[in-house]
ZAVEX-543469 format. One line per field, with one value per atom (N, C-alpha, C): residue in three letters; x, y, z. Coordinates in steps of 0.001 Angstrom, whole numbers. Example, Ala and Ser with C-alpha at 12.3 -4.5 7.8 and 13.67 -1.06 7.14 Angstrom:
% ZAVEX-543469
resn = ala,ala,ala,ser,ser,ser
X = 13190,12300,13200,12850,13670,12900
Y = -5690,-4500,-3300,-2250,-1060,30
Z = 7800,7800,7800,7080,7140,7870
% end
This chain:
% ZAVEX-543469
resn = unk,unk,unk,unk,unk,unk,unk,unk,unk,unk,unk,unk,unk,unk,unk,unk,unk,unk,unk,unk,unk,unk,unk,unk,unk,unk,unk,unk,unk,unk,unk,unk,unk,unk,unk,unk,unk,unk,unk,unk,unk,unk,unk,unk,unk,unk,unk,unk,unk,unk,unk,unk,unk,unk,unk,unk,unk,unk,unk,unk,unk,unk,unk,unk,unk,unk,unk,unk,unk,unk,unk,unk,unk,unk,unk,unk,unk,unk,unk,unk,unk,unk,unk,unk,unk,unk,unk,unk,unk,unk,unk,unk,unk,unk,unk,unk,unk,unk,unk,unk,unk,unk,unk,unk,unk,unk,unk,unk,unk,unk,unk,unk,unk,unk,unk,unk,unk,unk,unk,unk,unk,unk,unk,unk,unk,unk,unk,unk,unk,unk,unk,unk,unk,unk,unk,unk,unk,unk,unk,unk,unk,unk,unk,unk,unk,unk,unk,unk,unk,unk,unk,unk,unk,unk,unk,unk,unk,unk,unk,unk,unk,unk,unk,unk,unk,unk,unk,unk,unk,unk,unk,unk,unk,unk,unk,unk,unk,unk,unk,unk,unk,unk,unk,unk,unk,unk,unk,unk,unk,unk,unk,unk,unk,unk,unk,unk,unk,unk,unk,unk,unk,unk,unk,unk,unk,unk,unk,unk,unk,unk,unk,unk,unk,unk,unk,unk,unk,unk,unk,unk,unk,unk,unk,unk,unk,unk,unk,unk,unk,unk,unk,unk,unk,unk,unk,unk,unk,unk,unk,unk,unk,unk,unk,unk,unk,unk,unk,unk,unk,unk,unk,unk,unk,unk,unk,unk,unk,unk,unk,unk,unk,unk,unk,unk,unk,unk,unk,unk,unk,unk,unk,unk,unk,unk,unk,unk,unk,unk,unk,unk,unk,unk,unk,unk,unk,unk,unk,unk,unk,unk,unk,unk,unk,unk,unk,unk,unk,unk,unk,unk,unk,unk,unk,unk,unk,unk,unk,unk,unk,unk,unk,unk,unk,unk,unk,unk,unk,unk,unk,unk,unk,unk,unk,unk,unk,unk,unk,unk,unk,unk,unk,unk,unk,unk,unk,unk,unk,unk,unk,unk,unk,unk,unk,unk,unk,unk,unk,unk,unk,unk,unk,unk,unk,unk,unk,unk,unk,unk,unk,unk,unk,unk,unk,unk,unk,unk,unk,unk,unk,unk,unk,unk,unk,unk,unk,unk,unk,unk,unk,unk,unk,unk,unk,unk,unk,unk,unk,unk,unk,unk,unk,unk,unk,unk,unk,unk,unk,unk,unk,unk,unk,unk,unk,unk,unk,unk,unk,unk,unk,unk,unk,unk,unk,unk,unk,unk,unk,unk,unk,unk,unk,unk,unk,unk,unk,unk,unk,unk,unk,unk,unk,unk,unk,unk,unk,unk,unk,unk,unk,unk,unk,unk,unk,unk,unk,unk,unk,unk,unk,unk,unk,unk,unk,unk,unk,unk,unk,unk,unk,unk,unk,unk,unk,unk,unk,unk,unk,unk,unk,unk,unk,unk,unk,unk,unk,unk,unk,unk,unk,unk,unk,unk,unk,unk,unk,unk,unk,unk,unk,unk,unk,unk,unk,unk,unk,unk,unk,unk,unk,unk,unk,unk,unk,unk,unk,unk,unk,unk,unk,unk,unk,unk,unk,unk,unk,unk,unk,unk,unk,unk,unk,unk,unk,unk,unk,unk,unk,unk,unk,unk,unk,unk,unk,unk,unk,unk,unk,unk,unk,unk,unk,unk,unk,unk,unk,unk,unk,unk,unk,unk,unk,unk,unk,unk,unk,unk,unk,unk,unk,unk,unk,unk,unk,unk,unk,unk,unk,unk,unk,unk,unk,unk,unk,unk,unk,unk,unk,unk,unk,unk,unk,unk,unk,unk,unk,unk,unk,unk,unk,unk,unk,unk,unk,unk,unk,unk,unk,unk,unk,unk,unk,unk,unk,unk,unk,unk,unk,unk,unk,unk,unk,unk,unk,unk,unk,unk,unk,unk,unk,unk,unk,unk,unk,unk,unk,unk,unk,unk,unk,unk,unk,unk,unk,unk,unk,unk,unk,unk,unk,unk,unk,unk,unk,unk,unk,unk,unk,unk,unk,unk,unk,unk,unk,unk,unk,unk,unk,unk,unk,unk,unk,unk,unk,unk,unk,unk,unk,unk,unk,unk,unk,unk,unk,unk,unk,unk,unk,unk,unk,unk,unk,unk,unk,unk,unk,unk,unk,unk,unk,unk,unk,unk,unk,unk,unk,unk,unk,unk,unk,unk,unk,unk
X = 264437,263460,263727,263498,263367,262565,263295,262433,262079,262200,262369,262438,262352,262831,262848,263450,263828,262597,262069,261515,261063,260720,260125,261228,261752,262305,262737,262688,263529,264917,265531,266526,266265,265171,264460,264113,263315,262748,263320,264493,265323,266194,266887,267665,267216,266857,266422,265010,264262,263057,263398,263787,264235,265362,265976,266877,266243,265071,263959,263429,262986,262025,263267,264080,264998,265572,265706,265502,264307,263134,261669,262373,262385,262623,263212,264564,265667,264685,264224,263666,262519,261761,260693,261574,262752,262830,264070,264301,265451,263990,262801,262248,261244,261285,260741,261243,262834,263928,264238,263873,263712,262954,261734,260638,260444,261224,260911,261718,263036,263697,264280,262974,263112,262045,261985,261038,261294,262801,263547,264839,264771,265538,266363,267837,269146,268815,270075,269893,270798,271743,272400,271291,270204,269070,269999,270631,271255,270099,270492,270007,270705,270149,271146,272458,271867,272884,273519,273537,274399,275217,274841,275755,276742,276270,277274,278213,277401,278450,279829,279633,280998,281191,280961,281760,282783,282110,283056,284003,283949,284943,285591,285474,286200,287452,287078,288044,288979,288596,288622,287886,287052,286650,285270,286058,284915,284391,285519,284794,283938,283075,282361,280834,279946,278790,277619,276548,275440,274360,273606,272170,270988,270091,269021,267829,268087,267469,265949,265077,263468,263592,262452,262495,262944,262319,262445,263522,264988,266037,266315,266926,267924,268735,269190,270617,271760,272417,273790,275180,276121,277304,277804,277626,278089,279541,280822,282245,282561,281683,282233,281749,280865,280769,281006,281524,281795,280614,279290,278403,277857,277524,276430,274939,273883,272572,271707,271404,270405,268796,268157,266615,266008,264959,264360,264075,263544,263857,264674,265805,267515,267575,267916,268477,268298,266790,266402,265716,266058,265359,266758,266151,267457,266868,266543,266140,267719,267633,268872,269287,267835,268096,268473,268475,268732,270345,270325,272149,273142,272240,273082,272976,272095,272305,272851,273011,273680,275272,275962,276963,277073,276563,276893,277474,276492,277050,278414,278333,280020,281073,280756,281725,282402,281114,281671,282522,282268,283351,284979,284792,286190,286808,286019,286243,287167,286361,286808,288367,287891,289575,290606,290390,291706,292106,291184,291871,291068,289984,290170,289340,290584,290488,289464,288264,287031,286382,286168,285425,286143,287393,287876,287457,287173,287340,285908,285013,283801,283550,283936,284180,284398,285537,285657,284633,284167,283334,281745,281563,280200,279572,280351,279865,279674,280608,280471,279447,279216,278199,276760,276912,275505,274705,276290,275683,275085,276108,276041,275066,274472,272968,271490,272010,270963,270847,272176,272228,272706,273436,274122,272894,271846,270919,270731,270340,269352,270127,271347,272401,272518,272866,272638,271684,270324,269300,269083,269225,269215,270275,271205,272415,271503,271197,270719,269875,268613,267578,267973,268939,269702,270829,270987,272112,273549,274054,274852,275732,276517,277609,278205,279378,279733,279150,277590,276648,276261,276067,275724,277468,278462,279737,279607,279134,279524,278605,277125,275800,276872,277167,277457,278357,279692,280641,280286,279238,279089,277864,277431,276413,277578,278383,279597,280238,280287,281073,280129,278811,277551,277690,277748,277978,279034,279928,281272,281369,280458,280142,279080,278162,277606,278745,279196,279662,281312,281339,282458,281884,280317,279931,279435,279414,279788,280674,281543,282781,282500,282396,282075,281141,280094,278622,279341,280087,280203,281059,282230,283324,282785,281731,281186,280351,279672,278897,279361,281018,282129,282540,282740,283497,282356,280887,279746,279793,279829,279616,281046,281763,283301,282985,282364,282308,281329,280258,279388,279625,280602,280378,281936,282370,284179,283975,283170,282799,281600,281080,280198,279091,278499,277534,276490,276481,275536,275739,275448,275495,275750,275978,276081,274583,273835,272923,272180,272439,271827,272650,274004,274388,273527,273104,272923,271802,270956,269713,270168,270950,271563,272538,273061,273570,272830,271263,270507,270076,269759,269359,270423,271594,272729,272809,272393,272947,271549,270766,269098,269834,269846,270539,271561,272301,273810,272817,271553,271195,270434,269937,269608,271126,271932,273688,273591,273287,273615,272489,271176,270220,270543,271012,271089,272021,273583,274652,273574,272825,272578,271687,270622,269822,270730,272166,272292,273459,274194,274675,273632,272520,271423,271071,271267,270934,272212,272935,274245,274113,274327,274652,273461,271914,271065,271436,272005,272342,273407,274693,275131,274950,274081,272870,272484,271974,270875,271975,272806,273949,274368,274618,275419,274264,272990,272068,272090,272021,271712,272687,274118,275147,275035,274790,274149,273380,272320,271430,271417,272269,272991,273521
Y = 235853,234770,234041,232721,231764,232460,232748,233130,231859,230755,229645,228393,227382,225632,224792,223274,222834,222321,222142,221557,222755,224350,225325,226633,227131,228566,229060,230630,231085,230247,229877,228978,227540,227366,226015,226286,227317,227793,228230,229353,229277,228322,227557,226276,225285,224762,223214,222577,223560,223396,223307,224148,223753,222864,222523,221083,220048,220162,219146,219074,220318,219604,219629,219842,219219,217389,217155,215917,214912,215254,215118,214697,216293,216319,215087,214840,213805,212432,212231,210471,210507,211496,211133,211352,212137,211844,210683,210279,208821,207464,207655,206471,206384,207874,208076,207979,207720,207684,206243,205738,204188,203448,203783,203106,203486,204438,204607,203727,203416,202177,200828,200567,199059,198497,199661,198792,198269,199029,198555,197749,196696,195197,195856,195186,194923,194221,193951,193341,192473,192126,191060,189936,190291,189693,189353,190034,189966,190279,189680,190406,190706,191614,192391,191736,190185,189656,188842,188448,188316,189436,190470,191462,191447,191709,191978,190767,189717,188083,188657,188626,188821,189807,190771,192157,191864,191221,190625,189351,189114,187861,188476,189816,190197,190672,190953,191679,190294,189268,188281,188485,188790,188804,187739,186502,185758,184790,185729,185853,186519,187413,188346,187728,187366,186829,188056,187598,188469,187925,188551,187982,188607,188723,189233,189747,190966,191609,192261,192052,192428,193823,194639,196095,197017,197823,198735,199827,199364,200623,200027,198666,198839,198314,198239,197478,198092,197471,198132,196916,197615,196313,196556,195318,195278,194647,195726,195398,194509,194418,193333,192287,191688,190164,190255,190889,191049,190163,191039,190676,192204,191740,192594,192281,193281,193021,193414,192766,193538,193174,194535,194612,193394,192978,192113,192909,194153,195078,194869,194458,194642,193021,192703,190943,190203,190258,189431,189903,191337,192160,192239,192232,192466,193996,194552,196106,196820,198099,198835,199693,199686,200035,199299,198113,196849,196981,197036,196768,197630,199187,200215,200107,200235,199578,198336,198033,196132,196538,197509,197507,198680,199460,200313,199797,198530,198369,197446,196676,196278,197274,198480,199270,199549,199736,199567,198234,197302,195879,196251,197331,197478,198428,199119,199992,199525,198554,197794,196953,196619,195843,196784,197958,198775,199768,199860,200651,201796,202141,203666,204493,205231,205702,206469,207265,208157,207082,205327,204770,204133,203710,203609,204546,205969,207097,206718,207033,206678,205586,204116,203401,203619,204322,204845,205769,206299,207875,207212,205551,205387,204896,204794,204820,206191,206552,208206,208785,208769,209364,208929,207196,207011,208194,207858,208811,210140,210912,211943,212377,211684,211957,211892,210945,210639,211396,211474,212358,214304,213913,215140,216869,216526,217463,218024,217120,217186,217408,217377,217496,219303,219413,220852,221637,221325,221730,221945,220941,220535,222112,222006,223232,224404,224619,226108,226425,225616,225495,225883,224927,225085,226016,226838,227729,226832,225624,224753,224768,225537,225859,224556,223583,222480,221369,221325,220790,220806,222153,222427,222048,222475,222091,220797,219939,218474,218240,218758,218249,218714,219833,220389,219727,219186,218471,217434,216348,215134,214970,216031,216494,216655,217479,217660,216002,215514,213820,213381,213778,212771,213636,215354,215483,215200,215212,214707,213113,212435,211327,211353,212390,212586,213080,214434,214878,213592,212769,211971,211108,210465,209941,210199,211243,211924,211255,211627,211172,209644,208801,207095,206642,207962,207274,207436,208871,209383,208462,208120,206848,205629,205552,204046,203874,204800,205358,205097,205667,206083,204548,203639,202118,201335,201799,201321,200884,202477,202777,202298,202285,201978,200301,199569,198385,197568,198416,198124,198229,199752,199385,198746,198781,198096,196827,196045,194684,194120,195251,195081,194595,194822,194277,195499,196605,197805,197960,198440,199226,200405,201672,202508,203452,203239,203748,203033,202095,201561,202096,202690,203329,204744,205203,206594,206374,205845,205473,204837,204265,203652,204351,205779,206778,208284,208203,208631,208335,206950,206586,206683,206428,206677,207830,209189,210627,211064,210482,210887,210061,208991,207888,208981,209430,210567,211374,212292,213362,213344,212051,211477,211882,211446,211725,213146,213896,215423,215651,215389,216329,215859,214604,214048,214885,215024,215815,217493,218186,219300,219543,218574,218747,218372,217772,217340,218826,219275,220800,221972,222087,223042,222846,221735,221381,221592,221697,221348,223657,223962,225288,225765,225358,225891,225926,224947,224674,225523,225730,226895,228135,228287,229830,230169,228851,229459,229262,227885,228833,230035,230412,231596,232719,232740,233775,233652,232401,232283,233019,232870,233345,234852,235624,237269,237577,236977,236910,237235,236820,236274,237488
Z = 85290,85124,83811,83909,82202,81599,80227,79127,78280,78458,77404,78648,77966,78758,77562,77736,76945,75631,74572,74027,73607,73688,73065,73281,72549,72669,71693,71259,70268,69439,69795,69040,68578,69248,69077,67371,66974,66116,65364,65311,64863,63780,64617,64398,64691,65268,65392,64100,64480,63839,62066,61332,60060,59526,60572,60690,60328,61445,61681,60315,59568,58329,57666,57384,56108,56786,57327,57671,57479,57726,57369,55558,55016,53701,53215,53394,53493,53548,54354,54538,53375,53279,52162,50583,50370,49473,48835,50225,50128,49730,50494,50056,48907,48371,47270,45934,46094,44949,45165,45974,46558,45528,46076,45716,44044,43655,42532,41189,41607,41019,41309,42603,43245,42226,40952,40039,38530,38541,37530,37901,36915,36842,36384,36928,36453,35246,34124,32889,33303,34153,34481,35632,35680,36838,38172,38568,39934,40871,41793,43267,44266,44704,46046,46721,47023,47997,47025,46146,45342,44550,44552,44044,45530,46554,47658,47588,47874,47968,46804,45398,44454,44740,45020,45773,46477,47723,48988,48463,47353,47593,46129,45211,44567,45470,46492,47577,48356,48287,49327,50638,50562,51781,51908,51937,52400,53313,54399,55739,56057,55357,55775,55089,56256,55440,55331,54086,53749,54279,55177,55641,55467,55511,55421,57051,57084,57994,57911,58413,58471,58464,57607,57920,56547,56269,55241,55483,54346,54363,55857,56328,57640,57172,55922,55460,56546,56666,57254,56796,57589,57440,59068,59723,60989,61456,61757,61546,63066,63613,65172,64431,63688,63583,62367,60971,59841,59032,58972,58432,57806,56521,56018,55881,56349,56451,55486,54754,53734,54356,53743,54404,53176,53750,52635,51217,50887,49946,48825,49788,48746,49126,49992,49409,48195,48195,46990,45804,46181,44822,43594,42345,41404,40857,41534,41001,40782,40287,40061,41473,42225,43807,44681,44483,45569,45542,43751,43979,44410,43700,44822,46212,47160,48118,48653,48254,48427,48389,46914,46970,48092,48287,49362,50721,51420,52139,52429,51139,50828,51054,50587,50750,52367,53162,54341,54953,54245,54609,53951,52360,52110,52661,53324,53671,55605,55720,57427,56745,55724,55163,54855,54635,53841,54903,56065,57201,57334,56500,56120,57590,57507,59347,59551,58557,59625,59849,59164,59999,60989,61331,62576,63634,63304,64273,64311,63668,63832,64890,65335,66114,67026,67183,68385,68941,68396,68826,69163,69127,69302,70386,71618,72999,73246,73634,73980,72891,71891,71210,71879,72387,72448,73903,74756,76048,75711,74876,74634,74157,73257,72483,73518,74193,75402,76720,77036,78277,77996,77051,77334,76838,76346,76043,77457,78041,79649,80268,80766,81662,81448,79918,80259,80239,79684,80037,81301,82846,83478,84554,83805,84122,83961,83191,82972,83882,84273,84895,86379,86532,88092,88088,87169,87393,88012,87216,87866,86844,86267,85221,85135,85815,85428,84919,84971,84627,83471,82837,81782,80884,80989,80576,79796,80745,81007,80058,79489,79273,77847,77476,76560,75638,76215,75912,75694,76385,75930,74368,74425,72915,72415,71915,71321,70483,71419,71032,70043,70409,69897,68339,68256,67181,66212,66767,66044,65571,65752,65009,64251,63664,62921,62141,62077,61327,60628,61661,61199,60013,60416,59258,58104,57657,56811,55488,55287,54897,54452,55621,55906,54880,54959,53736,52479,52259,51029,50516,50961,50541,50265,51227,50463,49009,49183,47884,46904,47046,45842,45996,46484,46385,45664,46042,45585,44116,43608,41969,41436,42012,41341,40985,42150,41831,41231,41262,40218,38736,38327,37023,36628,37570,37445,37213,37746,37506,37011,35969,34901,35408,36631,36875,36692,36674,35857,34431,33772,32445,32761,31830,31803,32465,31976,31661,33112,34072,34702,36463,36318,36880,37808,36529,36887,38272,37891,38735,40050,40186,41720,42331,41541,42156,42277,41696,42368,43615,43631,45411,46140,45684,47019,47453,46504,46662,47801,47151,47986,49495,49276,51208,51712,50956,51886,52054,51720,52257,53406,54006,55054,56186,56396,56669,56977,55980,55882,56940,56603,57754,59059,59179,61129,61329,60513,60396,61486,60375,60381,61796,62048,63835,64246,64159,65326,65637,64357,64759,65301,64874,65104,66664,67397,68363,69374,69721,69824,69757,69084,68894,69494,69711,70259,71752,72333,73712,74013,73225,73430,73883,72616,72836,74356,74609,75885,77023,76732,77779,78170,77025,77114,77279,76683,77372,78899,79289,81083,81711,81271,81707,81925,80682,80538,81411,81585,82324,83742,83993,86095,86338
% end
């Protein structure tokens, strides 16, 4: 007989569940290291999208435009239309957080110019991730339930893809981070002393990375588990 189903069981609790609050953890203390120096000014009075704009065209890259996106912390840099998005937050703030973020997501544009292959691989890995995240839980949930082994395989393997682009981005955040601070204080647009604080918020933003990284292994290895109990089981 099921000792467990999907959404409650020993491994749930186990693993998933303290995934879950260190992730929790992660977002309150990314917008708490946020909010805490979107209140101190740059001494050069920059703002966000102007720190990114001379970023991108220190590189030449000025094909790549900066826009401004609605929404708290959705900056990104989007490599099919070579645009970077800053949240209203960072565009027009000249805080010491705007610009770490701002240069952060430049980094992902030098990062689309110089080749650097985990975010190529990353690219690749983000269809199949999307299925995988969506379907592939339930498919093998779905297996176990029905005692349908290729089912569960299939559910298993396509979670698998979905983790391996977590764990690919990884790497992707941490490199940009590092192109971030290089170009902030490489091109004198921080101080010394104005550094430290915008590589506090980047380190707090990568630990966001690390916890999706961590449910999405905890999850992924929980499904294992109960595979392989069902299997014992039979």
């Amino acid at each position: 007989m099921m000792r467990y189903f999907y959404g409650f069981d020993q491994y749930y609790l186990i693993l998933v569940v303290p995934a879950f609050l260190f992730a929790l953890y992660a977002q309150f203390k990314v917008k708490g290291t946020f909010n805490k120096y979107r209140k101190l000014p740059n001494r050069n009075g920059l703002t966000g999208a102007e720190v990114a704009r001379n970023i991108l065209d220190r590189h030449g890259l000025r094909d790549v435009s900066v826009q401004m996106v609605p929404g708290e912390l959705t900056d990104h840099y989007d490599p099919r239309t070579k645009v970077v998005r800053l949240s209203q937050a960072v565009y027009g703030s000249n805080s010491v957080a705007a610009l770490g973020v701002a240069a952060h997501e430049t980094g992902h544009a030098l990062q689309h110019k110089y080749g650097y292959a985990p975010l190529a691989l990353r690219s690749t890995l983000v269809p199949v991730a999307n299925i995988g995240s969506a379907a592939g839980p339930y498919l093998a949930i779905f297996g176990i339930i029905l005692q349908l082994y290729p089912l569960i395989y299939v559910g298993i393997i396509l979670y698998a893809a979905a983790v391996a682009f977590y764990i690919v981005t990884l790497p992707v955040e941490f490199n940009a981070s590092t192109r971030a601070i290089a170009s902030l204080e490489d091109m004198g647009i921080l101080t010394w002393d104005e550094a430290e604080p915008a590589k506090k918020v980047l380190r707090a933003a990568a630990m966001t990375y690390v916890a999706s990284a961590a449910v999405a292994i905890a999850s992924l290895l929980r499904l294992m588990l109960l595979a392989g109990g069902r299997r014992r089981s039979d």
